[in-house]
N, CA, C and O atoms as a Tinker XYZ file with bonds, in Angstrom:
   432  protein
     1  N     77.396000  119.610000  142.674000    73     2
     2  CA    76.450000  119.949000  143.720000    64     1     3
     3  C     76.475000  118.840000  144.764000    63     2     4     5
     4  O     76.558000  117.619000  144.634000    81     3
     5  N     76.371000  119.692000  145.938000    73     3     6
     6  CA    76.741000  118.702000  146.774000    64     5     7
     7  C     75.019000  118.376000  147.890000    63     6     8     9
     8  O     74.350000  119.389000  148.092000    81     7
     9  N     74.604000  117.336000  148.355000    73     7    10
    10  CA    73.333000  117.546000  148.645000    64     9    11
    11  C     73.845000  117.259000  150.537000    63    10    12    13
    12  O     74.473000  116.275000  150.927000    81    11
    13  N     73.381000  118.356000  151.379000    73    11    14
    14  CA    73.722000  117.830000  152.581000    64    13    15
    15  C     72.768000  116.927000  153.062000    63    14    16    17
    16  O     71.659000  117.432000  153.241000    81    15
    17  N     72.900000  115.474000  153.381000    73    15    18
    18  CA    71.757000  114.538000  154.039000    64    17    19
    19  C     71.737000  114.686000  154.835000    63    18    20    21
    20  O     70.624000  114.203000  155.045000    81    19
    21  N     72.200000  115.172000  156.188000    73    19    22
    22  CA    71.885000  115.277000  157.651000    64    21    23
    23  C     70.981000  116.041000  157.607000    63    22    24    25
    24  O     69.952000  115.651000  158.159000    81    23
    25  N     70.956000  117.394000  156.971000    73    23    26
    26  CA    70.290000  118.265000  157.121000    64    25    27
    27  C     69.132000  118.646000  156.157000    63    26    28    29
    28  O     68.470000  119.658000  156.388000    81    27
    29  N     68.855000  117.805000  155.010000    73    27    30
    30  CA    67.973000  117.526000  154.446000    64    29    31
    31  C     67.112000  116.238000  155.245000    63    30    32    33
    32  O     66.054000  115.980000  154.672000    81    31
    33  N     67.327000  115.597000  156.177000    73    31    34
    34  CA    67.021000  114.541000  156.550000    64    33    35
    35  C     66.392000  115.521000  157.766000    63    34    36    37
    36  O     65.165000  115.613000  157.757000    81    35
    37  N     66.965000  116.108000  158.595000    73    35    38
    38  CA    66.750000  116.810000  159.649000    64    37    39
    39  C     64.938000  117.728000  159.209000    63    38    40    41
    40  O     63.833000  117.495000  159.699000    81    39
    41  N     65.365000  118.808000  158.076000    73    39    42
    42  CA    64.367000  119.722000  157.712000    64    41    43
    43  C     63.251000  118.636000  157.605000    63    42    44    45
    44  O     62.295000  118.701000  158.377000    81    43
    45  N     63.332000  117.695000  156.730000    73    43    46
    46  CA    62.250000  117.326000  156.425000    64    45    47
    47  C     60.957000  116.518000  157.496000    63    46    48    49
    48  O     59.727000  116.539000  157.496000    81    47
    49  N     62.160000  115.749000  158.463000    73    47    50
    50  CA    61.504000  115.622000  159.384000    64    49    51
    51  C     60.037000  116.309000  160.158000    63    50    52    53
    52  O     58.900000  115.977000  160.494000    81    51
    53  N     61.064000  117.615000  160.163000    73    51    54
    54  CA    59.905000  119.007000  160.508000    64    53    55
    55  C     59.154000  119.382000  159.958000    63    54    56    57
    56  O     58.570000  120.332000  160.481000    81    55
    57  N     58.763000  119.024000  158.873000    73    55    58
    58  CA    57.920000  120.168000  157.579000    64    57    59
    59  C     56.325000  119.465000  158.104000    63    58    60    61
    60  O     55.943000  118.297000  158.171000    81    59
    61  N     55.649000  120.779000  158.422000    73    59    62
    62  CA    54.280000  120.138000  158.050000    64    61    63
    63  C     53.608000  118.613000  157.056000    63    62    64    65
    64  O     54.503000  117.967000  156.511000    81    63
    65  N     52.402000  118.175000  156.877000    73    63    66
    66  CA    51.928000  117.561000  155.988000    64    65    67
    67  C     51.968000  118.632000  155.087000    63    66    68    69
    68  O     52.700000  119.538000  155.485000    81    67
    69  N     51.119000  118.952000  153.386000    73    67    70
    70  CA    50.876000  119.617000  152.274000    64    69    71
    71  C     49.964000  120.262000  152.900000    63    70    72    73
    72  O     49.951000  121.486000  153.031000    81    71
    73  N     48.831000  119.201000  153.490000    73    71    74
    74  CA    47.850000  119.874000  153.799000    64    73    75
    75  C     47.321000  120.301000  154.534000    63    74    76    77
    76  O     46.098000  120.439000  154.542000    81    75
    77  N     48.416000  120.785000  155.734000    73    75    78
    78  CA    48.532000  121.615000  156.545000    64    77    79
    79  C     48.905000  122.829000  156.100000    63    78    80    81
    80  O     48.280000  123.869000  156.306000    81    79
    81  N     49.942000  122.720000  155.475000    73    79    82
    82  CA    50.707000  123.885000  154.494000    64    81    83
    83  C     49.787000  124.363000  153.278000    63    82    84    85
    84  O     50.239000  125.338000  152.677000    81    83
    85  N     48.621000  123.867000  152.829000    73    83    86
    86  CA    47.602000  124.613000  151.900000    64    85    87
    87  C     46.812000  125.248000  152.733000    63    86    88    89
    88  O     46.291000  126.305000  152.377000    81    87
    89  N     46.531000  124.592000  154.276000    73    87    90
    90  CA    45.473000  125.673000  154.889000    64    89    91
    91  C     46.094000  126.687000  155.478000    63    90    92    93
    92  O     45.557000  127.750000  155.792000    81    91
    93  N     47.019000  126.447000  155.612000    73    91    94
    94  CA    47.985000  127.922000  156.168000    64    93    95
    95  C     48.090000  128.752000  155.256000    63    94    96    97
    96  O     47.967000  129.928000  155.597000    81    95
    97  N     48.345000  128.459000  153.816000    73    95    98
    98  CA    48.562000  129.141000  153.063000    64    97    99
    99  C     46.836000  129.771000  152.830000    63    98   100   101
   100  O     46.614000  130.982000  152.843000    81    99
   101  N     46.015000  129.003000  152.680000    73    99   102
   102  CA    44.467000  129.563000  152.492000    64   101   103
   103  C     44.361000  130.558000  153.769000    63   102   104   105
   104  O     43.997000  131.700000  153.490000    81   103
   105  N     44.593000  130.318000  154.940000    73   103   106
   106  CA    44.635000  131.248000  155.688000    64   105   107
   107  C     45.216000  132.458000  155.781000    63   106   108   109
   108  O     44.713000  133.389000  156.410000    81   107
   109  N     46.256000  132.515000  155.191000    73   107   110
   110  CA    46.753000  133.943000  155.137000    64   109   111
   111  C     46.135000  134.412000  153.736000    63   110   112   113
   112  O     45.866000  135.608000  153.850000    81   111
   113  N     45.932000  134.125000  152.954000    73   111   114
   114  CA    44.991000  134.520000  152.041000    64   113   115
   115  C     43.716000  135.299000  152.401000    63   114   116   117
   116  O     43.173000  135.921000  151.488000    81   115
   117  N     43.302000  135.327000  153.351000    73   115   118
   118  CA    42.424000  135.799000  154.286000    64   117   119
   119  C     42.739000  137.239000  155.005000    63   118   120   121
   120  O     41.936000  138.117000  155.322000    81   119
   121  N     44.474000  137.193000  155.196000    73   119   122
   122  CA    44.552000  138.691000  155.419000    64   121   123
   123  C     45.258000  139.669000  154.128000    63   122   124   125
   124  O     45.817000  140.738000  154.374000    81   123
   125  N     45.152000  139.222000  153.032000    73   123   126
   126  CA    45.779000  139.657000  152.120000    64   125   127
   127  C     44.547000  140.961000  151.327000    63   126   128   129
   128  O     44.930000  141.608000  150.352000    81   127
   129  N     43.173000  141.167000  151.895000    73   127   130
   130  CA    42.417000  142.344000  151.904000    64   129   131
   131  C     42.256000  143.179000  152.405000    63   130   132   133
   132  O     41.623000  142.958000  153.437000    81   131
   133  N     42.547000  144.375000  152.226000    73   131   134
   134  CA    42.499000  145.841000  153.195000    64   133   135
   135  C     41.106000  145.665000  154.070000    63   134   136   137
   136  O     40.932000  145.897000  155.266000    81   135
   137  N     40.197000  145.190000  153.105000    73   135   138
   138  CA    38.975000  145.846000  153.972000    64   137   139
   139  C     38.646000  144.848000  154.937000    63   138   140   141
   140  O     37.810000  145.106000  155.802000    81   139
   141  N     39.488000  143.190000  154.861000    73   139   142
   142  CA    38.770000  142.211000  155.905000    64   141   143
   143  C     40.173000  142.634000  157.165000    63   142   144   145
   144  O     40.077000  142.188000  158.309000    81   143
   145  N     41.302000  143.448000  156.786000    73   143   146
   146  CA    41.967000  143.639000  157.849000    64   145   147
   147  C     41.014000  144.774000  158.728000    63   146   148   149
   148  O     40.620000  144.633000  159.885000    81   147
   149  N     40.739000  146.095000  157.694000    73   147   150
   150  CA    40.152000  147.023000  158.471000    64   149   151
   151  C     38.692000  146.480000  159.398000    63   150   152   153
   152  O     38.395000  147.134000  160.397000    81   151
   153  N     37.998000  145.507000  159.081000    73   151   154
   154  CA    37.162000  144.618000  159.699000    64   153   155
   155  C     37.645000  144.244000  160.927000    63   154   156   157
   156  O     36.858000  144.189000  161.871000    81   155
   157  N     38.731000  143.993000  161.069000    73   155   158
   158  CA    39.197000  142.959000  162.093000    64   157   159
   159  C     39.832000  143.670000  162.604000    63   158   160   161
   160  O     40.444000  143.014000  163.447000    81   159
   161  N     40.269000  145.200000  162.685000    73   159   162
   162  CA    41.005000  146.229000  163.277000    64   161   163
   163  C     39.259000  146.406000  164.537000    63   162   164   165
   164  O     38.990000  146.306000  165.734000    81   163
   165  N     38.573000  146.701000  163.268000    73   163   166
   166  CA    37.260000  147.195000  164.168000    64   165   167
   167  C     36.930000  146.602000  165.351000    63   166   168   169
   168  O     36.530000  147.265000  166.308000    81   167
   169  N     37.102000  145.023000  165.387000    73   167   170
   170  CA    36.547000  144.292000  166.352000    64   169   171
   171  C     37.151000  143.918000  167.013000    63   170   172   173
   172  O     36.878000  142.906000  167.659000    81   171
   173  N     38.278000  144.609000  167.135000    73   171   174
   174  CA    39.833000  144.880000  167.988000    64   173   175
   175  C     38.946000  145.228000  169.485000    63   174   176   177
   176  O     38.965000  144.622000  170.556000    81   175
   177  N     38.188000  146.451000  169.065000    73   175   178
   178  CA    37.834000  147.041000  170.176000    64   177   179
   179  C     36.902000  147.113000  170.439000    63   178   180   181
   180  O     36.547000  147.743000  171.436000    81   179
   181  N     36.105000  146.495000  169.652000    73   179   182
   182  CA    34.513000  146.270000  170.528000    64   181   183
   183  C     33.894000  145.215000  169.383000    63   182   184   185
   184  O     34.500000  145.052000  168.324000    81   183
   185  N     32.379000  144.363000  169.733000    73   183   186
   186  CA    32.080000  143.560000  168.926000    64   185   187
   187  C     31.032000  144.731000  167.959000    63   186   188   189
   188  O     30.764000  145.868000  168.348000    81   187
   189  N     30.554000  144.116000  166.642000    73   187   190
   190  CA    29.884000  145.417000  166.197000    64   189   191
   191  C     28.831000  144.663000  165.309000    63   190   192   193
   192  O     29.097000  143.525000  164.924000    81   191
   193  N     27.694000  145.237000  164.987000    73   191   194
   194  CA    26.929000  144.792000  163.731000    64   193   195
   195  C     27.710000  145.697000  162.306000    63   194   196   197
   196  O     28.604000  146.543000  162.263000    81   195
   197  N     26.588000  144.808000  160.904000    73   195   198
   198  CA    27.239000  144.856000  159.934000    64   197   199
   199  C     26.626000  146.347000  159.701000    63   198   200   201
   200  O     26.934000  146.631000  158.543000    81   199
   201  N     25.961000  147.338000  160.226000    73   199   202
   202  CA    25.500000  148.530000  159.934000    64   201   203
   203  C     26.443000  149.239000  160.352000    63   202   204   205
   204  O     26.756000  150.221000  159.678000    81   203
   205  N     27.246000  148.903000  161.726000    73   203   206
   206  CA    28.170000  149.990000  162.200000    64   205   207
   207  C     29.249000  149.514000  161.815000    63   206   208   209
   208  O     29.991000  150.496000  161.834000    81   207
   209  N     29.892000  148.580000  161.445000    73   207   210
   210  CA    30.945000  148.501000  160.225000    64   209   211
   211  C     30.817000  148.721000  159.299000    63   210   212   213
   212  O     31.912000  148.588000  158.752000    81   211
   213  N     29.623000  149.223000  158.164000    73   211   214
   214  CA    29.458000  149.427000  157.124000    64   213   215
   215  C     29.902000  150.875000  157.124000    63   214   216   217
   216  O     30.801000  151.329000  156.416000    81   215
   217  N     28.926000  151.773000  158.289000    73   215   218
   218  CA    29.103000  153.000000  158.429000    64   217   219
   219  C     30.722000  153.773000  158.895000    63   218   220   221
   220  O     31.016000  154.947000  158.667000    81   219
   221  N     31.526000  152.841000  159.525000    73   219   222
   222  CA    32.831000  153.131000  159.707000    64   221   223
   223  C     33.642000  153.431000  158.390000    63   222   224   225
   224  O     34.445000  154.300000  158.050000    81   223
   225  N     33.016000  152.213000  157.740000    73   223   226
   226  CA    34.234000  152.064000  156.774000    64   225   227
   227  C     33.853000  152.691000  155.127000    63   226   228   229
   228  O     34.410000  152.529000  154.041000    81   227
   229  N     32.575000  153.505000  155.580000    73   227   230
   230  CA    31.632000  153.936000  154.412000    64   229   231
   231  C     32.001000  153.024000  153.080000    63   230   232   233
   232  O     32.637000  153.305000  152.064000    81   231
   233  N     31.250000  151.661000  153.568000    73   231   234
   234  CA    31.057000  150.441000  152.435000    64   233   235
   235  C     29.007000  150.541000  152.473000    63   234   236   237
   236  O     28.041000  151.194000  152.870000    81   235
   237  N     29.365000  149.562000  151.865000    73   235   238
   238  CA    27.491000  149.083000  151.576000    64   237   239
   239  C     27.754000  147.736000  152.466000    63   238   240   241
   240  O     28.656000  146.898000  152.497000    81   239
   241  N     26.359000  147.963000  153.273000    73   239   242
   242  CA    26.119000  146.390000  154.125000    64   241   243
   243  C     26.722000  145.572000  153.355000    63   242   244   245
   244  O     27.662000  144.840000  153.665000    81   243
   245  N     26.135000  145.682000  152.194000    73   243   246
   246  CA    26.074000  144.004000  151.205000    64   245   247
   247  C     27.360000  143.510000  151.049000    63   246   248   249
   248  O     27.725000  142.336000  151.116000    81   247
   249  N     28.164000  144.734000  150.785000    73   247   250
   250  CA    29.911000  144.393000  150.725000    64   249   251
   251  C     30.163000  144.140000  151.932000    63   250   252   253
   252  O     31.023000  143.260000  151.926000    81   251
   253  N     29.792000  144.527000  153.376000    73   251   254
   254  CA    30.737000  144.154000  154.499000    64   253   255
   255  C     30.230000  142.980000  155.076000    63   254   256   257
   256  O     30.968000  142.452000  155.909000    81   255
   257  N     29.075000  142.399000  154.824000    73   255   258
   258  CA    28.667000  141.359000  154.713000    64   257   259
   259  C     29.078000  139.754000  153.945000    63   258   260   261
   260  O     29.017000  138.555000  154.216000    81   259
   261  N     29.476000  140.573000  152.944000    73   259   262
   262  CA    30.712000  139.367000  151.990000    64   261   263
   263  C     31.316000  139.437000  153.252000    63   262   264   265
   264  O     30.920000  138.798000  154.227000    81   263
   265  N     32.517000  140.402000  153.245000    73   263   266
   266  CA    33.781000  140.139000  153.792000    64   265   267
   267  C     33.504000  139.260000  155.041000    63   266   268   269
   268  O     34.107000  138.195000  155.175000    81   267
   269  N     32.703000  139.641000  155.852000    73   267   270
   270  CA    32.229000  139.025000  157.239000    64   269   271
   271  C     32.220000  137.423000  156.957000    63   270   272   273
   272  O     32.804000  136.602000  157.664000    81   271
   273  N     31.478000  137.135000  155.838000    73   271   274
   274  CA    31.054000  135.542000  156.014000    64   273   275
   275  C     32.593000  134.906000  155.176000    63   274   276   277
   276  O     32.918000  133.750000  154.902000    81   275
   277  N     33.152000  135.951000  154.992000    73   275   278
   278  CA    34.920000  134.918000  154.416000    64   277   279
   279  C     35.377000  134.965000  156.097000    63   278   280   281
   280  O     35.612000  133.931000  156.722000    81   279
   281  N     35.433000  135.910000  156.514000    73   279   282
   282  CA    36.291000  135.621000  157.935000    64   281   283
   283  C     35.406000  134.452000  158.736000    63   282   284   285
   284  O     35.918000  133.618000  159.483000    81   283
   285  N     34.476000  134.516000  158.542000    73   283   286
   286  CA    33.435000  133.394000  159.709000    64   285   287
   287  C     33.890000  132.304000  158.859000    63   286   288   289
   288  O     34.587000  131.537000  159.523000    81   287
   289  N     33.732000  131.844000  157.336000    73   287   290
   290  CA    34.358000  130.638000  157.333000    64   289   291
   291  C     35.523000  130.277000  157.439000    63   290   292   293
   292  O     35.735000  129.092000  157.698000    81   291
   293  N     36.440000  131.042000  157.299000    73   291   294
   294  CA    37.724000  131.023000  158.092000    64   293   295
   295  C     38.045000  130.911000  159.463000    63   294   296   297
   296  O     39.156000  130.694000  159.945000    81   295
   297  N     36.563000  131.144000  160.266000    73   295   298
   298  CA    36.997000  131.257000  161.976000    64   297   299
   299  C     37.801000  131.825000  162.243000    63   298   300   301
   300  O     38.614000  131.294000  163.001000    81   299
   301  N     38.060000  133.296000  161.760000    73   299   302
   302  CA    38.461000  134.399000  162.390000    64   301   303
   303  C     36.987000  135.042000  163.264000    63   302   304   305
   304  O     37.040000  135.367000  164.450000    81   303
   305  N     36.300000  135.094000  162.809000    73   303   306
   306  CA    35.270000  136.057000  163.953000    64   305   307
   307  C     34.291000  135.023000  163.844000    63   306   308   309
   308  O     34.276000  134.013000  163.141000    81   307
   309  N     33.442000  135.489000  164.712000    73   307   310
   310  CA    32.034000  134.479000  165.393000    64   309   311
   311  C     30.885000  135.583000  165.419000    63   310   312   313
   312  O     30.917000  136.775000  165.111000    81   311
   313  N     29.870000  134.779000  165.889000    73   311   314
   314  CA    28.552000  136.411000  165.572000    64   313   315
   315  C     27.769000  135.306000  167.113000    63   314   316   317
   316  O     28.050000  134.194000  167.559000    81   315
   317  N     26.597000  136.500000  167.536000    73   315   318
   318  CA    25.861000  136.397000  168.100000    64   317   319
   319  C     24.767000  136.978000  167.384000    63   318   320   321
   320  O     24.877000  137.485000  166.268000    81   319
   321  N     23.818000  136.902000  167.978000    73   319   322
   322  CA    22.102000  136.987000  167.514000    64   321   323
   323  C     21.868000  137.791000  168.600000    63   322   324   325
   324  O     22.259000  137.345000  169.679000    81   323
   325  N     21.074000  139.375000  168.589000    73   323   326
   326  CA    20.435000  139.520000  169.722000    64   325   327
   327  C     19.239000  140.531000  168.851000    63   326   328   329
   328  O     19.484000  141.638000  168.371000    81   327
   329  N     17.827000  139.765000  168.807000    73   327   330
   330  CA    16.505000  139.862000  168.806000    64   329   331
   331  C     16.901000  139.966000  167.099000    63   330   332   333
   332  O     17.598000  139.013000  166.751000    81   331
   333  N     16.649000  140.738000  166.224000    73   331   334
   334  CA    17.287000  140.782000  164.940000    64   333   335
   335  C     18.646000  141.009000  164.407000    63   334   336   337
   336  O     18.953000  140.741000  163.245000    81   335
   337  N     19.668000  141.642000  165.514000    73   335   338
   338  CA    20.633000  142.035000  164.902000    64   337   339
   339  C     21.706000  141.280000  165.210000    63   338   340   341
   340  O     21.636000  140.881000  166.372000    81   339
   341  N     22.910000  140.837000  164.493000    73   339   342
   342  CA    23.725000  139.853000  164.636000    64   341   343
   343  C     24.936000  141.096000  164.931000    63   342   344   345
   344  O     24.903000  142.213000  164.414000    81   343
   345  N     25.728000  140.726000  165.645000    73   343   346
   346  CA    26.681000  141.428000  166.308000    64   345   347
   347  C     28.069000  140.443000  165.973000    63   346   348   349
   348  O     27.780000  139.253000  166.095000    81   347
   349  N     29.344000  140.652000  165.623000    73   347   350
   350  CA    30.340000  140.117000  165.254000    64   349   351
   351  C     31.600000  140.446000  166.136000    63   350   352   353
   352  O     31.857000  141.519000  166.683000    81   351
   353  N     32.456000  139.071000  166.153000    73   351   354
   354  CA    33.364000  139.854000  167.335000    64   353   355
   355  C     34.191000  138.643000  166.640000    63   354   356   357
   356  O     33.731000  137.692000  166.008000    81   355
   357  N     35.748000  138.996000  166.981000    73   355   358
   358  CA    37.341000  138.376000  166.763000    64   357   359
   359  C     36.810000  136.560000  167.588000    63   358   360   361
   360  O     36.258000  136.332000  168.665000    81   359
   361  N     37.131000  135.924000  166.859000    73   359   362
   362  CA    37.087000  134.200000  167.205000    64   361   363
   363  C     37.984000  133.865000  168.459000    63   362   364   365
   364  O     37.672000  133.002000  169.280000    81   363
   365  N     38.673000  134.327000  168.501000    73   363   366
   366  CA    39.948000  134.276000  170.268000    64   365   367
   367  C     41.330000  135.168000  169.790000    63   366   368   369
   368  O     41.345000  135.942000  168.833000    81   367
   369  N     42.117000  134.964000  170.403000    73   367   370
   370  CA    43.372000  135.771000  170.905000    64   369   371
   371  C     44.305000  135.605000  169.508000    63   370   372   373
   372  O     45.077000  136.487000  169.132000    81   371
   373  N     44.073000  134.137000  168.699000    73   371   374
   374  CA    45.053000  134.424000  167.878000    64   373   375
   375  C     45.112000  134.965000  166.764000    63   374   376   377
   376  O     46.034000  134.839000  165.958000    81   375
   377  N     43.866000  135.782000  166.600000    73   375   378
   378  CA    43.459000  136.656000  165.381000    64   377   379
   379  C     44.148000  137.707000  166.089000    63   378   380   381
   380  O     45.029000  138.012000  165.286000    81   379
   381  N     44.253000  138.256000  166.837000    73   379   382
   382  CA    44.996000  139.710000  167.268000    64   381   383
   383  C     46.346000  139.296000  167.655000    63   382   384   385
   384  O     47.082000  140.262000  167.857000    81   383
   385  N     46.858000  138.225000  167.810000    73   383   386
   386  CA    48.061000  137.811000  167.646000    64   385   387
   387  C     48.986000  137.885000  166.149000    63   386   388   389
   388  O     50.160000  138.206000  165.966000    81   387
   389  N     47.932000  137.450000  165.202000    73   387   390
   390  CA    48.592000  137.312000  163.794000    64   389   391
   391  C     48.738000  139.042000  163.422000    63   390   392   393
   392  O     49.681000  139.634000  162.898000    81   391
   393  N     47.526000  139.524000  163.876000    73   391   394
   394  CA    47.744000  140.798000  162.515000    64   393   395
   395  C     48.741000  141.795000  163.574000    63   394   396   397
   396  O     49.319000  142.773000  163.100000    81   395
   397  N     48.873000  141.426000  165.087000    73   395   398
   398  CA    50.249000  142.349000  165.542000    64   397   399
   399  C     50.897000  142.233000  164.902000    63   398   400   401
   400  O     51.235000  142.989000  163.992000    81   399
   401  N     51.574000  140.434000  165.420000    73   399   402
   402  CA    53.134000  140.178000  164.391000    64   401   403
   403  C     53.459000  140.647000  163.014000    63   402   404   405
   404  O     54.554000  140.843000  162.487000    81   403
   405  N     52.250000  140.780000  162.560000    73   403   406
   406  CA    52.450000  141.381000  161.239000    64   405   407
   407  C     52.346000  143.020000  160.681000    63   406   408   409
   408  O     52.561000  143.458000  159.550000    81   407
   409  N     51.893000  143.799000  162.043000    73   407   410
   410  CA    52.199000  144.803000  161.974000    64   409   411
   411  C     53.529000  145.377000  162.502000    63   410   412   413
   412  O     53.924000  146.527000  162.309000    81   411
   413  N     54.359000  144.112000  163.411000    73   411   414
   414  CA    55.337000  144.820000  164.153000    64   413   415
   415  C     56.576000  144.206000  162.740000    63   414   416   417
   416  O     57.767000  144.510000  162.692000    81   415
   417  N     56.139000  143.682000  162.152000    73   415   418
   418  CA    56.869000  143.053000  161.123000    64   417   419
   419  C     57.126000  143.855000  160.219000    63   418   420   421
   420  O     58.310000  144.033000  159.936000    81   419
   421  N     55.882000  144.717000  159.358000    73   419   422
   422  CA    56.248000  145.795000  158.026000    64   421   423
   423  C     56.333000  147.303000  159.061000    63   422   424   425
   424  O     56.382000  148.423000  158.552000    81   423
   425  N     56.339000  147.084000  160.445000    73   423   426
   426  CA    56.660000  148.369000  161.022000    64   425   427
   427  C     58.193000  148.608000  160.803000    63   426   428   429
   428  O     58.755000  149.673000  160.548000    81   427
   429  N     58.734000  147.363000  160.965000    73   427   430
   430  CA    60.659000  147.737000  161.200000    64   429   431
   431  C     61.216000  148.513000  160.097000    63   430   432
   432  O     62.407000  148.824000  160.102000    81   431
């Protein structure tokens, strides 16, 4: 076996820290659920409370409510407050960036 050093010398250069590479990896862990993708399909197109995502996706609040507070600690989506009802919407551009690439990806 032969070990190439230029190019083992080269790669490694590039490689993330670990622990960059565990939160990436924790992060996609995050889209690896149907229902926090179908969540994040929803707020594709408009921001929504957890009643009218519940009712879309005929879940129980209480379940779409989990899912909600994994994406908020993930900083995929953000919420507002207006008088009692909290309204949820996509964190910026690169949440609808990831789940394209990854639809134009298992599309081919």
């Amino acid at each position: 076996m032969h070990v190439h050093e230029d190019i083992v010398a080269k790669v490694e250069k590039e490689m993330p820290d670990d622990e960059i590479l565990f939160d990436l990896a924790e992060l996609f862990k995050i889209f690896g659920d149907s229902t926090r993708i179908k969540i994040l399909y929803l707020l594709f197109e408009s921001e929504m409370c957890v009643c009218d995502i519940a009712q879309m996706l005929r879940m129980t609040q209480s379940a779409i409510s989990h899912q909600l507070a994994v994406l908020k600690k993930s900083k995929l989506v953000k919420y507002r407050r207006e008088g009692k009802t909290v309204f949820y919407s996509l964190s910026d551009g690169h949440v609808r960036t990831i789940i394209d690439q990854g639809m134009e990806h298992v599309s081919e």
